[in-house]
C-alpha positions, -999 to +999 in steps of 0.1 A: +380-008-300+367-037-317+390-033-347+422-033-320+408-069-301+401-085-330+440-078-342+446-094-305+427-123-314+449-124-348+477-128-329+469-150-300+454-174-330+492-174-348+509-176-315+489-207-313+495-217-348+532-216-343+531-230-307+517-260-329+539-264-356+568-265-332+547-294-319+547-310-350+588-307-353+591-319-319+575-351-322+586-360-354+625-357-342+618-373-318+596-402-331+619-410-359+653-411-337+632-444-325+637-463-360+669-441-370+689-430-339+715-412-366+682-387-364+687-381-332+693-339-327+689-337-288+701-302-286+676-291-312+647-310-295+656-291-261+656-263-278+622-268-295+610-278-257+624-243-248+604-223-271+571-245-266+573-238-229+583-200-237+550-198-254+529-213-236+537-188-208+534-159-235+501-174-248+482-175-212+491-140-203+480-127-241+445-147-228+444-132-194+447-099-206+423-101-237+398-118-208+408-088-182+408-057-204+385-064-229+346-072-229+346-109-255+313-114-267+303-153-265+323-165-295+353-150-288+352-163-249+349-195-262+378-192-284+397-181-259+388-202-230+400-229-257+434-216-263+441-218-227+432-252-222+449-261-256+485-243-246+487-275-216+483-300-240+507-288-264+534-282-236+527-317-227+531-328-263+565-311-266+578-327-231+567-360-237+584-358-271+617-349-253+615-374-229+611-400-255+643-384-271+659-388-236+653-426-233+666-429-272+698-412-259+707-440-234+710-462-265+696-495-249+672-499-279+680-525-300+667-532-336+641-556-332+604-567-345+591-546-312+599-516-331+572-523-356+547-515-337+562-486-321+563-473-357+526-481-364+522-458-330+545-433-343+526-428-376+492-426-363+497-402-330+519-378-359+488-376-380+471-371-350+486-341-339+490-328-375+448-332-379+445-317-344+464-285-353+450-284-384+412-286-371+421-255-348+436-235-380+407-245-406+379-247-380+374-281-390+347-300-367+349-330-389+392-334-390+386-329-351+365-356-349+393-378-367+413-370-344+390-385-319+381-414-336+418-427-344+432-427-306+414-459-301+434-469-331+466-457-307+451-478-278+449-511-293+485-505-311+494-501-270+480-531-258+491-550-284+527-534-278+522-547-240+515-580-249+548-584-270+567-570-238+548-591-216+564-622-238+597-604-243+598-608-202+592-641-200+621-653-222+649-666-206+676-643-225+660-606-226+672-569-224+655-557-196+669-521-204+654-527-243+624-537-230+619-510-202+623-482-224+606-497-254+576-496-231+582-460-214+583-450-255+549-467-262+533-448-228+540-418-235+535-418-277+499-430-263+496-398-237+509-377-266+475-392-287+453-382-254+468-347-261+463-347-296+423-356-290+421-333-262+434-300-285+402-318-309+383-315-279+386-282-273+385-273-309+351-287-311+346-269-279+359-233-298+328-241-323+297-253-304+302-241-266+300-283-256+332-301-239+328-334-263+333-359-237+357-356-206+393-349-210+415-380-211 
């Protein structure tokens, strides 16, 4: 019995693994059609969306029924209490991603300094979701905490991004469209980095039993 739910916990921890490297081809697609919108593959990134969501359904059910039918000792409860939690924010990477990939599509962007510090965003929240998935795969308390540690990084790359806009605004010849969607890109690369350090969370969470911190 114990030999058949621990091959269930195999597979719910690849499902998971896979679910979070789609994550990591999401964003990048869509992060770099930003800078290069040649990139730009919106069929694929729908797609990619597709098969996030299709798993995260697949993935809650595997953890209902391991929950339902089987009797998890304290360590495995906790792992998979985590991989319920961490499923949400990985779905929410994945539709952020395509909604930035959505804005790109309008083509109101312009080349422009703002983009330099979309790409400083862009760097640090794909590092961050790289760490975060590789802190569940190793077990990696310390990576996790990284993860944690760099979003206030993310933060003060938003503000500063605001504060450009804010500027941008109060010129007498702007792009409002440029300047609207640069800013609906920064928002949501920043809520991508709140997913990132709440799949940390929850990885830390998988190892200890404690929640560290509330979920942002």
């Amino acid at each position: 019995m114990r030999s058949k739910f621990d091959h269930q916990l195999l597979e719910l921890n690849n499902d998971l693994i896979v679910m979070g490297s789609l994550c990591e081809d999401i964003i990048k697609k869509s992060l770099h059609s930003i800078i290069d919108t040649d990139a730009l593959v919106m069929n694929e990134i729908i797609k990619t969306n597709q098969q996030i969501e299709q798993l995260e359904r697949e993935i809650e059910g595997r953890c209902l029924k391991l929950l339902l039918r089987q009797q998890p000792v304290a360590k495995d409860l906790l792992n998979i209490s985590a991989a319920l939690k961490m499923v949400y924010d990985l779905k929410r990477i994945g539709a952020q991603s395509t909604e930035i990939a959505d804005i790109v599509s309008q083509n109101h962007i312009q080349t422009s300094e703002d983009l330099r510090s979309i790409r400083h965003m862009s760097t640090d929240v794909i590092a961050m979701v790289t760490d975060s998935i590789d802190a569940f795969v190793n077990q990696d308390a310390d990576l996790a905490h990284q993860v944690i540690e760099k979003d206030s990084q993310v933060d003060r790359e938003f503000d500063r991004m605001k504060a450009v806009l804010i500027e941008y605004f109060s010129q007498k010849v702007s792009d409002g469209e440029h300047a609207i969607d640069l800013l609906m890109i920064a928002k949501y690369i920043e809520r991508i980095g709140d997913h990132a350090v709440n799949v940390a969370k929850w990885v830390l969470f998988s190892l200890t039993g404690e929640f560290y911190g509330g979920e942002t």
